[in-house]
SEKOL-412409 format. One record per atom (N, C-alpha, C): residue in one letter; x negated, y negated, z negated. Coordinates in steps of 0.1 Angstrom, whole numbers, plus 2048, in hexadecimal, padded with zeros to 3 digits. Atoms other than C-alpha are relative to their C-alpha. Example, Ala and Ser with C-alpha at 12.3 -4.5 7.8 and 13.67 -1.06 7.14 Angstrom:
REM SEKOL-412409
a7F780C800a78582D7B2a7F77F4800s80980B800s77780B7B9s8087F57F8
END
This chain:
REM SEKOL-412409
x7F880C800x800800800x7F77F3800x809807806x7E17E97F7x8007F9811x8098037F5x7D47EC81Dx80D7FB80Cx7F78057F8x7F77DF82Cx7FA7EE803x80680F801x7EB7B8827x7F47FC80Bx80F7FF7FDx7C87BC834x800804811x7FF8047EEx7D37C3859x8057FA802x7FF8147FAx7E07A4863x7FD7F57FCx80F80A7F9x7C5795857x7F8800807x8068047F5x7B37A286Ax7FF7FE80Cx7FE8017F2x7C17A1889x8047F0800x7FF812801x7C777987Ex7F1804806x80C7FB7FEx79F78187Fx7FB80180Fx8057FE7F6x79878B8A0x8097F6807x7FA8047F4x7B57788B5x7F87F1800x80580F7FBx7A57538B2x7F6806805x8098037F5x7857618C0x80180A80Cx7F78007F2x79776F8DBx8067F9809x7FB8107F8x7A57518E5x7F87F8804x80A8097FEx7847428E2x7F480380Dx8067F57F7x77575D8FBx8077FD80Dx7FB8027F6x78D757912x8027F0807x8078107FFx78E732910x7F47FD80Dx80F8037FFx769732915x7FC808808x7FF7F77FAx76C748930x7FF7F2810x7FA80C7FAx768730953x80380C80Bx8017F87F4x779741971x7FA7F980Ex8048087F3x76873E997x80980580Cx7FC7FB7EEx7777429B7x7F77FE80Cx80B8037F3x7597479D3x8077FD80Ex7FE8027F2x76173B9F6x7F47FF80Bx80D8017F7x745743A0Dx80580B80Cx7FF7F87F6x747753A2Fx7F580B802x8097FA7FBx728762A2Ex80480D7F4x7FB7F380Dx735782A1Bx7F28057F8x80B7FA805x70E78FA12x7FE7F87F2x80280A803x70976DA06x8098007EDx7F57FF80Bx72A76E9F0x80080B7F5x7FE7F980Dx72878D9E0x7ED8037F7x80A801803x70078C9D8x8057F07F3x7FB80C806x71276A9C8x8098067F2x7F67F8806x72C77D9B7x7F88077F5x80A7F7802x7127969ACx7F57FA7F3x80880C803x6FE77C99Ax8067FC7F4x7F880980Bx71776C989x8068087F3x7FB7F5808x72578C977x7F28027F7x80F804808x703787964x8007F87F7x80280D807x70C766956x8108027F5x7F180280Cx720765932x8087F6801x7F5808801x73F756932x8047F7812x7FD8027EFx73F75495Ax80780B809x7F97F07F6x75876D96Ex8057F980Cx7FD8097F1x75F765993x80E807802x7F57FD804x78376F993x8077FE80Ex7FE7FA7F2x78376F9BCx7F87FC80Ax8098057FAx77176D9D9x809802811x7FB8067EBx77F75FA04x7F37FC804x80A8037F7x76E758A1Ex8057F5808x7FC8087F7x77E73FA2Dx80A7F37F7x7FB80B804x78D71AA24x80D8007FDx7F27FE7FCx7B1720A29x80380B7F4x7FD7F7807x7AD740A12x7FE7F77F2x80680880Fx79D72B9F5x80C7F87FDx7F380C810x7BA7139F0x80E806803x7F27F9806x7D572F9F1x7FC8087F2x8087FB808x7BD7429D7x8007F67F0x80380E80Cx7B67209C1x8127FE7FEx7F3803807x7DE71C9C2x80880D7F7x8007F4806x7E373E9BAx7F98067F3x8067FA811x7CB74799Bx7FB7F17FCx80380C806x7C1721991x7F18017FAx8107F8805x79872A990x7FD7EF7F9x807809808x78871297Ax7F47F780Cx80D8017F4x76B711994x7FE80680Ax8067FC7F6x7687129B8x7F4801806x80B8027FBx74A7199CAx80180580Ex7F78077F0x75270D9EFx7F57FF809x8098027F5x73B710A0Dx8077F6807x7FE80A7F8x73A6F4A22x80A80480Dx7FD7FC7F5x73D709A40x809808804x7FB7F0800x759723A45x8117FD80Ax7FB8007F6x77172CA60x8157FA7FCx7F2807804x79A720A60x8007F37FBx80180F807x793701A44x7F67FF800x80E804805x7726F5A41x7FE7FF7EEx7FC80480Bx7686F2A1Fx8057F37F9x80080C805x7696CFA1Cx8147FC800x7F17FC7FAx7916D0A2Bx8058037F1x7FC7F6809x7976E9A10x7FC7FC7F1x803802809x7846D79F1x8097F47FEx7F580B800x79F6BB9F9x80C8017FEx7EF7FE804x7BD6CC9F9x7FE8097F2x7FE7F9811x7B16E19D9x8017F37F4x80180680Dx7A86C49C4x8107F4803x7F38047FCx7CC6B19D6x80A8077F4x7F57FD807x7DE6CB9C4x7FE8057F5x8097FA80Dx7C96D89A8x7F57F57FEx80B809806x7B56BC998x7F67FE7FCx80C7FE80Fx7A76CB97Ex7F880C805x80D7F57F8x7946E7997x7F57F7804x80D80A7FDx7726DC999x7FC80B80Ax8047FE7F3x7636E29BAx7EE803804x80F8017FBx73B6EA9C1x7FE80680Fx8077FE7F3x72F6E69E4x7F7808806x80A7F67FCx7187029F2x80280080Dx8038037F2x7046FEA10x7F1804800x806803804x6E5704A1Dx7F47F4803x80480E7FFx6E06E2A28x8037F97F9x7F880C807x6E26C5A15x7FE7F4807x80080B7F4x6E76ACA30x8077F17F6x7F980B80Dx6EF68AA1Bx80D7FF80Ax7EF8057FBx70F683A37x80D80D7F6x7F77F6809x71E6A4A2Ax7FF8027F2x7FD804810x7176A1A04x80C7F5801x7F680A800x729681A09x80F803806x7EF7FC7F8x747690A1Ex8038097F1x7FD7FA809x7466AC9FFx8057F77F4x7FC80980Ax7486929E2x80C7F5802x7F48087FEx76267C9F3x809808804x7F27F97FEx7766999FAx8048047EFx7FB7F980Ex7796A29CEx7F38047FAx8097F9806x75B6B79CBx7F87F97F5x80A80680Bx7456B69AAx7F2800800x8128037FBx7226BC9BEx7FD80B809x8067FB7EDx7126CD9D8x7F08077FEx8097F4809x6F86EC9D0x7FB80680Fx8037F67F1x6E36F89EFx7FD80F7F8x7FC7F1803x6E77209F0x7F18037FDx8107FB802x6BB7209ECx7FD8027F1x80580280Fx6C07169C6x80380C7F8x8017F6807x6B672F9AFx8118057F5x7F57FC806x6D374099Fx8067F97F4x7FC80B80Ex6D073097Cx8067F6803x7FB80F7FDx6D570F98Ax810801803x7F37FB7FBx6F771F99Ax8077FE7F6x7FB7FE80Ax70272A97Bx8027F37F3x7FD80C80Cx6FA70B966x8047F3808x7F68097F8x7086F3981x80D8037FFx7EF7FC805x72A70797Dx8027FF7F2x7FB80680Fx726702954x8007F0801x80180F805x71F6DA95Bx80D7FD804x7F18047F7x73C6DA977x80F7FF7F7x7F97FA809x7516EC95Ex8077F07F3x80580E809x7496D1942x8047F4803x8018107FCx74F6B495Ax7F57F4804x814806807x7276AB959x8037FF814x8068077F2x71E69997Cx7F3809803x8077FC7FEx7096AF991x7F67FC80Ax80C80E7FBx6F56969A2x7F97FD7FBx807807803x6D9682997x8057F17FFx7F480C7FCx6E2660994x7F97F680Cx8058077F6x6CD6549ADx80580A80Ex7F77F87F1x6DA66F9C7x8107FC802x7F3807802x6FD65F9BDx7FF7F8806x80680E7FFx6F163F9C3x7FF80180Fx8057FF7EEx6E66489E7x80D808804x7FA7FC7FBx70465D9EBx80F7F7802x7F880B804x71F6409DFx7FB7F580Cx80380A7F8x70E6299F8x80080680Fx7FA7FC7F1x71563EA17x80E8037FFx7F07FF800x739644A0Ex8037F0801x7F980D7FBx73D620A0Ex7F87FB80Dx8048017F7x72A61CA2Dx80B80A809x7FF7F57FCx73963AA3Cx8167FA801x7F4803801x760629A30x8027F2809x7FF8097FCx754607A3Ex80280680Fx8037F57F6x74B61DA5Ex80F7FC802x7F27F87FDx77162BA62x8077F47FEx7F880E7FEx781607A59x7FE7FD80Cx8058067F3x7725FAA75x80580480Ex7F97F77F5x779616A8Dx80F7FE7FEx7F37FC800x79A617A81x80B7F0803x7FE80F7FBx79E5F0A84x7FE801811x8028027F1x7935F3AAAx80E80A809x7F87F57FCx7A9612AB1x80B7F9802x7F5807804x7C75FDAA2x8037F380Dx7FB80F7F4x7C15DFAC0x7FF80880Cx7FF7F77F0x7C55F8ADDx8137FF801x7F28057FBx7E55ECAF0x80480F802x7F57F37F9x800603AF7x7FF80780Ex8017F67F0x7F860AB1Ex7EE8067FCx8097F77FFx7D6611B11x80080B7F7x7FC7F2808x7E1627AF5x80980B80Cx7F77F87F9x7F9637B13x7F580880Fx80D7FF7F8x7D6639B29x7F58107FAx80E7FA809x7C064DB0Dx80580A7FDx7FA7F1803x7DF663B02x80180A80Dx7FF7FA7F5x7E066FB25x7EF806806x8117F57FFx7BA676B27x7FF80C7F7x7FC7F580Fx7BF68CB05x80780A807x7F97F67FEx7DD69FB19x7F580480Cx80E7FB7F8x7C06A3B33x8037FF812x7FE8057F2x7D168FB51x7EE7F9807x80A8087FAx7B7681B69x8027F5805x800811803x7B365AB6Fx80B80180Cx7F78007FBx7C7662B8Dx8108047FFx7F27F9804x7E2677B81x8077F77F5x7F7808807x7E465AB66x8057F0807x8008097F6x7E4641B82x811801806x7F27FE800x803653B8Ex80B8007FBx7F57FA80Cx81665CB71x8037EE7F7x7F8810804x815633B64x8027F8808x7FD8077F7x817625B87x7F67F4800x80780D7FCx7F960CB88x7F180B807x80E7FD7F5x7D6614B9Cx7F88097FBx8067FE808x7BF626B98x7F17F87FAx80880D805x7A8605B95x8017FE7F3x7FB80580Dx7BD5FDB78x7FE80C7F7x8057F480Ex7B861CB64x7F47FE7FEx8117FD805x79361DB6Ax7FD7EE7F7x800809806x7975FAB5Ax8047FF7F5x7F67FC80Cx7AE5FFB40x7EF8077F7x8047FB80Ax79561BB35x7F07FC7FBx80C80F805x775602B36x8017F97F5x7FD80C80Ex7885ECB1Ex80280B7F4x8007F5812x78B60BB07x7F68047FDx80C801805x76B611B04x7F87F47F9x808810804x75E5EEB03x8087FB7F1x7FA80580Cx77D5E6AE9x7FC80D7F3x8047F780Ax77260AAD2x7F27FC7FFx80D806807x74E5FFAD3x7FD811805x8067F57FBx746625AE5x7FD80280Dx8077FC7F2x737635B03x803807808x7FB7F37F8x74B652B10x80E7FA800x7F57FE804x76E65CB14x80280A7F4x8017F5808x767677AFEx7FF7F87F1x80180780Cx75E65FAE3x80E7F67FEx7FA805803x77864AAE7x80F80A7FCx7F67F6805x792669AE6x8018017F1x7FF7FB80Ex784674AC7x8017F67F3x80080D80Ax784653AB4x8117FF7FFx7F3803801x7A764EABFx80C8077F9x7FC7F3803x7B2674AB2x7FA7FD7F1x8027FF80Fx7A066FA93x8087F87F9x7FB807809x7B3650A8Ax811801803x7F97FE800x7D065DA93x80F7F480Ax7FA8097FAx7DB643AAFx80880D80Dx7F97F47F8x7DE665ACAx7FF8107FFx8007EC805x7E3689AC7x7FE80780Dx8067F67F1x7D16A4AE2x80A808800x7F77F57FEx7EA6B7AF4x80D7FB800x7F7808805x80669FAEDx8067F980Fx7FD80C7F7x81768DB0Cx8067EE7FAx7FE80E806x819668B0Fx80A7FC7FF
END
């Protein structure tokens, strides 16, 4: 009768550090296409206390049905991978999940793409050469909230995002003064008429198109049609494939 009391103490006893185990527990979700890559990654990490990778995709598109589906603490997101790119995919995870921290793996560290990474959410950017430890204790700082930059690599990387935003104003300011027969000019290069076939189809010369598309260049500040398509496509003035 004595030893009725004395168990659920102790199971009071064990449950908080249970809780505390699990807590302290961070989950990862890998996203790498290079499968070798991933599970040598995977592999690794099953090594490190209080670190379990809790799944692993190969592709962008997989990662943020994954990340909405188990809620991983910590992604670890290749730049490069087929359907979403990572950077795509580290936008719409931290869009809908906030509190998923993101680390970039690549094994370039090209400063334009760090900065595409960091202005899409991410919490830093880890080329795939760095020794495992560093892996592992990059995902405890990530975890944490701890800035995984320097603050001089910030510094330089903050100053191309606002270069890089000034950039796209600009473009997107020039895009915006393109008249409507030259927006009806450019969308019809995109559907992949030729100067004549758009000569026909709006009823002026084909003098006048090859003029028209002079002044779109000269007005975007580019050198092709190809450039001026893609400027025009990125800012969303025409869509490939689309009639005018």
């Amino acid at each position: 009768m004595r030893l009725m009391p004395s168990a659920p103490k102790r199971a009071r006893t064990r449950t908080p550090g249970s809780q505390r185990q699990q807590r302290d527990t961070i989950k990862i979700l890998i996203a790498d296409d290079h499968r070798t890559f991933a599970e040598a990654l995977k592999t690794a990490l099953a090594h490190e206390r209080g670190l379990k990778v809790t799944g692993m995709v190969h592709d962008g598109q997989a990662a943020v049905e994954i990340s909405r589906e188990k809620h991983p603490d910590i992604v670890l997101m290749d730049v490069s991978m087929p359907r979403t790119d990572g950077i795509a995919a580290t936008r719409e995870i931290k869009r809908e999940q906030p509190d998923t921290r993101v680390v970039m793996l690549s094994a370039y560290e090209e400063e334009h793409t760090v900065a595409r990474a960091i202005d899409a959410g991410a919490s830093g950017f880890l080329s795939k050469m760095r020794p495992m430890k560093d892996v592992a204790r990059s995902i405890r700082a990530a975890y944490r909230g701890e800035p995984l930059l320097e603050p001089q690599e910030l510094r330089r990387i903050l100053r191309h995002l606002r270069r890089r935003r000034a950039q796209d104003a600009g473009d997107r300011a020039r895009v915006d003064r393109l008249s409507r027969r030259q927006t009806e000019i450019l969308q019809g290069l995109a559907d992949g008429l030729s100067p004549e076939q758009l000569s026909e189809k709006l009823g002026i010369s084909r003098n006048t198109v090859r003029t028209h598309v002079q002044n779109i260049l000269f007005k975007l500040k580019v050198h092709s049609r190809l450039e001026a398509l893609a400027l025009a496509i990125r800012h969303g003035k025409i869509y490939p494939g689309e009639p005018v």
